[in-house]
N, C-alpha and C positions, 0 to 999 in steps of 0.2 A: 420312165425317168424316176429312181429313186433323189426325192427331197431328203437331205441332210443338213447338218447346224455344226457349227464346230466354233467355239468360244474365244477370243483372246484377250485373255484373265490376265489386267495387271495390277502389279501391288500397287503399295504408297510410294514405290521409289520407280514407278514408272515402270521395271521389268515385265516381263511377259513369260508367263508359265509355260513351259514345251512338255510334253508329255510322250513317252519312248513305248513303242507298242509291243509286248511279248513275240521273245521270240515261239516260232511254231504257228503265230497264227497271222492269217493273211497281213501283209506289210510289214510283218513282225522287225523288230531292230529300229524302223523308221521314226523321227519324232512326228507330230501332229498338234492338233489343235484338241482339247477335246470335244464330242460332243459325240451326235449320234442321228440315229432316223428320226425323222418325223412321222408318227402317227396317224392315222387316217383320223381327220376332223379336227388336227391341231395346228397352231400357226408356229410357226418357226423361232418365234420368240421364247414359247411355252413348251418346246419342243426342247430349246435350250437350257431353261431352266429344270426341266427332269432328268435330262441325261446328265447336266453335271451333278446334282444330287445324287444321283447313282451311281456316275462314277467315279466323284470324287468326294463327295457328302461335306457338298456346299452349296449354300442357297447366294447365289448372285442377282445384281441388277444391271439388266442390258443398256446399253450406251448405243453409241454409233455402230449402224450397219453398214459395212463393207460390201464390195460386188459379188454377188454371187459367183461362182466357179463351175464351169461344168466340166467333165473328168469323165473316164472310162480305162479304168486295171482289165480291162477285158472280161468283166463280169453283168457289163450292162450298165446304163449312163448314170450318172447321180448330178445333181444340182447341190452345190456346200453354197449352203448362206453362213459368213461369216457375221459376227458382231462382237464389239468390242465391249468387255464386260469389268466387273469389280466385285470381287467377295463384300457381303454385306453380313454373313452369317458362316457359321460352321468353322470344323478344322481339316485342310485338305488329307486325304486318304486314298492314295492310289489303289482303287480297286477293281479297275480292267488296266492298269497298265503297269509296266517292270521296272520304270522310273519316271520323276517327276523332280524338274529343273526350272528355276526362275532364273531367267536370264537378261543379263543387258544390255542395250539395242543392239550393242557392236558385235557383240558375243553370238546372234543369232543366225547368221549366214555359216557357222559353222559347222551345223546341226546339218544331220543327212536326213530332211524331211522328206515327207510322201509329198507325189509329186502336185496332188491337190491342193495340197496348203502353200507350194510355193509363191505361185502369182497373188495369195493372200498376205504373205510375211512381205513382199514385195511393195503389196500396195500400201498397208503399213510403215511399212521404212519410211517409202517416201514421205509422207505426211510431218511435216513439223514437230 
């Protein structure tokens, strides 16, 4: 089982960052959450905080964690710990992905995401 992190970054107005994945490479066109693997000896928090630094060169602060997700694209299982996060630092820069959208609650069901982050955008909704 690959451990994965995947972020959901929102501003001051409550939107939620969607992030669209190049085309060409696995899920390519999909939107997602961002984040990424977890590292041997790292927790999922810390885990979070690097990959958005890298992938979008911002330093955030984790809030609530969400259910974890477990998923299988036919390459082998991953476990997606979501948590719900807020830029405290930086200026966002898409630099693994081909776009980047802040979106409003209603606006989000619109989006053709990968099929792992669904039941997460879902659990979200729900919430107040």
């Amino acid at each position: 089982m690959i451990e994965v992190v995947a972020g959901l970054i929102l501003d001051e107005t409550g939107r939620l960052l969607a992030c669209r994945r190049p085309e060409g490479k696995h899920l390519g066109g999909k939107w997602e959450f961002p984040g990424g693997k977890v590292e041997d000896g790292e927790s999922p928090a810390a885990a979070l905080l690097r990959e958005l630094a890298e992938e979008l060169g911002i330093t955030v602060e984790t809030g609530q964690r969400l259910t974890p997700v477990v998923w299988d694209y036919g390459r082998g299982p991953i476990r997606l710990h979501p948590f719900v996060c807020r830029i405290v630092s930086g200026e966002l820069h898409p630099h693994e992905h081909s776009e980047i959208r802040w979106c409003p609650r209603e606006g989000l069901r619109a989006l053709d995401w990968a099929d792992a982050d669904r039941p997460i955008l879902a659990e979200w909704l729900e919430q107040p």
